[in-house]
N, C-alpha and C positions, 0 to 999 in steps of 0.2 A: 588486480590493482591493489597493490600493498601502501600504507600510509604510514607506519610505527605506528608502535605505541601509544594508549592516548585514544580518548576521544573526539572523533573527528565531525561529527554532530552532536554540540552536546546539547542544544536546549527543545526542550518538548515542543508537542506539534502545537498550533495555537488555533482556537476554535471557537466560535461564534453561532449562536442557534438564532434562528432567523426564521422568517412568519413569510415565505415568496408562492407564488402560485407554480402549480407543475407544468413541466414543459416539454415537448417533443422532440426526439435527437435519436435519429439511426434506427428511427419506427418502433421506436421505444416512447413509455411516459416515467419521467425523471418527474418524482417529486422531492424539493430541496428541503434538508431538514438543519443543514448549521452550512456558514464560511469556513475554509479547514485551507490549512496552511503548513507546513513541514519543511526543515532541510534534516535528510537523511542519508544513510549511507545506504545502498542497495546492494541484500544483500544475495538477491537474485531477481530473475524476470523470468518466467516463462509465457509464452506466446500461446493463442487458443485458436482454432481455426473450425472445431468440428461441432463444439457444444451448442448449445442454445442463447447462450448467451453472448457469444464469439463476437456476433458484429457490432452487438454495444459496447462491449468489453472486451477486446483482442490484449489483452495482457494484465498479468497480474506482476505487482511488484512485491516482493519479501523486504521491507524499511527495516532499517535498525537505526536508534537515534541513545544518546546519552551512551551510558556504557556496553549497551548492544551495537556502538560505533566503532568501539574498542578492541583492536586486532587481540589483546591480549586475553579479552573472553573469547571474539571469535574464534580466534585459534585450537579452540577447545569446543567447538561446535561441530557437528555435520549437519548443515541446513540445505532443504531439497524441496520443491514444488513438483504439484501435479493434483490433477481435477480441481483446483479452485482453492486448495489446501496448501498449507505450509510448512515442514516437516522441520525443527531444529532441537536434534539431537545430540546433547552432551556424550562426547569420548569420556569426558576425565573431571571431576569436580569445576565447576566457575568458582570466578572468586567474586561474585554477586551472589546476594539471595534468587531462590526461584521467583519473590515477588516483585523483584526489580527486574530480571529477566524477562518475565510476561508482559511489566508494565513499558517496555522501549524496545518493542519490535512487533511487528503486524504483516498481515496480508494487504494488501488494497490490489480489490478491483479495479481497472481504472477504465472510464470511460472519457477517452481525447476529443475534445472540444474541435475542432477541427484536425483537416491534416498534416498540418508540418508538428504538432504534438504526436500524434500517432506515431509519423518517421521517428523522432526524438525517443518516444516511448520505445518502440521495436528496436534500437540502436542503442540502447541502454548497457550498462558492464558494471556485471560484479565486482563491487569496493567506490565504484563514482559516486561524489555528492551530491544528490538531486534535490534543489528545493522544488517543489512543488503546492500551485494553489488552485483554489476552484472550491467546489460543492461537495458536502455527501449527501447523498440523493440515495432513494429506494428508488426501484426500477419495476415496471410494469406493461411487461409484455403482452402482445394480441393475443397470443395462445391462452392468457390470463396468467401465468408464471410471476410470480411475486419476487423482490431482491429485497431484503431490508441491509438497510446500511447500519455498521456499529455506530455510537456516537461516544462511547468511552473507552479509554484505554486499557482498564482493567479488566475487560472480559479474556476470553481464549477458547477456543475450538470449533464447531459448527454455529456460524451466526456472529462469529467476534469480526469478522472481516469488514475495513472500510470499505465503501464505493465510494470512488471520488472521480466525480464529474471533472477532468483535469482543464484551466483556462490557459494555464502558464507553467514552465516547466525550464529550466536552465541548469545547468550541470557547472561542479566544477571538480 
């Protein structure tokens, strides 16, 4: 899905840390750490069916927002997913710094609040504008398996990833 030129999400995600008790969902315990809120451009999905964390989390999305919306840096990308990781590797110079780069594009876990989110989630396409709202939550599995969620956007690599609890999710 191609858009020109241009930033087609340009304003940051907006975030809210918040004091809520933890909660059950997919036999998982979701403890809520902020309100998170986003419109992005997606700039992949890939789907999980085998890990351990599959049934809480069956998809992860690659966002890019501000000038990681921008066909004119992506074009100059090769971004790729798998195991829970992110992969977005420059062919050829951006015309961004690397610290704006880092700072408007992420992984999110996403854990769908119910099922017509899931469908939406799983039906997802590379270049759509997805705003998306709900929780980052750390996760806590019976096995004992720990998830902590990012809460800022200038991290990157093992542990930068948001979990987001998804409530709502509308494309355009």
């Amino acid at each position: 899905m191609r858009h020109g030129p241009g930033p087609v999400a340009p304003d940051r995600p907006g975030q809210e840390r918040i004091d809520a008790p933890p909660f059950e969902h997919r036999g998982a315990r979701l403890v809520p750490r902020a309100r998170f809120q986003i419109e992005a451009r997606v700039l992949g999905r890939e789907r999980y069916y085998f890990d351990e964390l599959a049934d809480v989390s069956p998809v992860d999305l690659a966002l890019g927002w501000g000038p990681m919306s921008d066909e004119t840096v992506l074009d100059r990308l090769d971004i790729s997913q798998g195991e829970r990781f992110v992969f977005a590797i420059p062919r050829e110079p951006l015309p961004i710094s690397r610290t704006l780069f880092q700072l408007t594009f992420s992984n999110f876990h996403v854990i769908p609040a119910d099922s017509q989110i899931e469908h939406q989630l799983k039906n997802l396409r590379r270049g759509e504008i997805v705003h998306l709202q709900g929780l980052l939550v750390d996760v806590e599995l019976a096995s004992g398996a720990r998830w902590k969620s990012s809460t800022v956007r200038n991290d990157f690599g093992a542990g930068a990833c948001e979990i987001l609890y998804a409530t709502y999710l509308t494309t355009r």
